[in-house]
N, C-alpha and C positions, 0 to 999 in steps of 0.2 A: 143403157148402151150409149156410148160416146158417140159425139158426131166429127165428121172432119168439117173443118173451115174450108178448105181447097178442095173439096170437091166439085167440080163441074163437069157435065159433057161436054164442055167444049174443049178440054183437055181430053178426050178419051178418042182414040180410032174404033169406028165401031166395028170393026173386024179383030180386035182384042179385046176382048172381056173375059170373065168368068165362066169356064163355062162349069155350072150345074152340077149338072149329074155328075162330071168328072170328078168334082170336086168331094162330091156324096161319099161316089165311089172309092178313092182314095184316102178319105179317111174313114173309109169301114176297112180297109184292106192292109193300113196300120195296123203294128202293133202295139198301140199306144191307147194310153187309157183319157181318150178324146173324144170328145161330144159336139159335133156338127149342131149347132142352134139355130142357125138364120145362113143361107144363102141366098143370091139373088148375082143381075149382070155384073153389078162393080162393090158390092161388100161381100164377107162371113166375118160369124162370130164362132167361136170355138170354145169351150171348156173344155180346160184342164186339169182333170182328176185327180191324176198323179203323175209328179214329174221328178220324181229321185232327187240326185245333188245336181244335176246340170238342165237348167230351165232351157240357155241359151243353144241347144241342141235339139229343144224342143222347137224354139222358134224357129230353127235354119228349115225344120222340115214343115212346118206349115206354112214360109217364103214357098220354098220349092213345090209346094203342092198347087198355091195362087199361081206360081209362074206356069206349070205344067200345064196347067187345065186351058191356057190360051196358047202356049210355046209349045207344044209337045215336041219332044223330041230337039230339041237345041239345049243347045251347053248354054248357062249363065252364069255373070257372077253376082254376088251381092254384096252392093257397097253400102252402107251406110253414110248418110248425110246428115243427119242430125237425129242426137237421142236425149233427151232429158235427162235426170239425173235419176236414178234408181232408189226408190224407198224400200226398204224392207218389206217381207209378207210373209203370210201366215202359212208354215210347211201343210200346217191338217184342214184347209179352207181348199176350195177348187180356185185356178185364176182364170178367166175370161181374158180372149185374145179378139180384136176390133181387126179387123183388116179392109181399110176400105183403097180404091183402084182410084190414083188421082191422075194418072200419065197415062198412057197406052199410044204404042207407036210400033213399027215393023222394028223397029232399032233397042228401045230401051222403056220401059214400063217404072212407074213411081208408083210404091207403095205405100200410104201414112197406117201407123200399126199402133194401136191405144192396149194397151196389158192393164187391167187392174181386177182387184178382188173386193167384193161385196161392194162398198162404198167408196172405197180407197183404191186412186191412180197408183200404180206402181210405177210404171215410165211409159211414153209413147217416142216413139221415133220414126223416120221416113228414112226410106230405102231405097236406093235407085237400082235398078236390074237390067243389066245389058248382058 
């Protein structure tokens, strides 16, 4: 599992985090072939089993999933701030999605997001969300 460097509480409101069980529950209620590994207050990790031709529609809905589980019910958008550069990967391997919480604010929430498969980084990028 990857770590973030920018992780700290003292970037986080402690009245936005993760919450849990939402977050469980959400991706059982998916129809997507996604596997919850590790939740906790300001990370998950995720496998994904199968993702057809479009990965990046995979990740919009497990942003919105992190967002939800502390925002419910508000509109956001998601910006990207910075992504790496995209390596290849393997269509018949499962990929692993990092999500860890490095912002949290009544305003706008920063997300840093690690993708890789077996050994191999695919891309990470951070995401701001207002």
């Amino acid at each position: 599992m990857t770590t973030s460097n920018k992780y700290s509480l003292d970037n986080l409101d402690k009245r936005f985090f993760f919450n849990q069980e939402l977050i469980e529950q959400s991706f059982l209620n998916q129809n997507l072939d996604i596997s919850l590994t590790h939740v906790d207050d300001f990370e998950f990790t995720v496998e994904v089993l199968s993702y057809g031709d479009c990965f990046a529609t995979i990740l919009d809905k497990i942003y919105a999933i992190a967002i939800e589980s502390f925002w419910s019910k508000r509109k956001f958008k998601i910006c990207p701030i910075q992504t790496q550069s995209e390596v290849p990967f393997f269509m018949n391997e499962p990929i692993f999605v990092d999500v860890f919480l490095i912002h949290s604010c009544k305003t706008k929430a920063v997300l840093e997001v690690f993708v890789y498969q077996s050994e191999t980084d695919i891309f990470n990028e951070t995401v701001e969300i207002i």
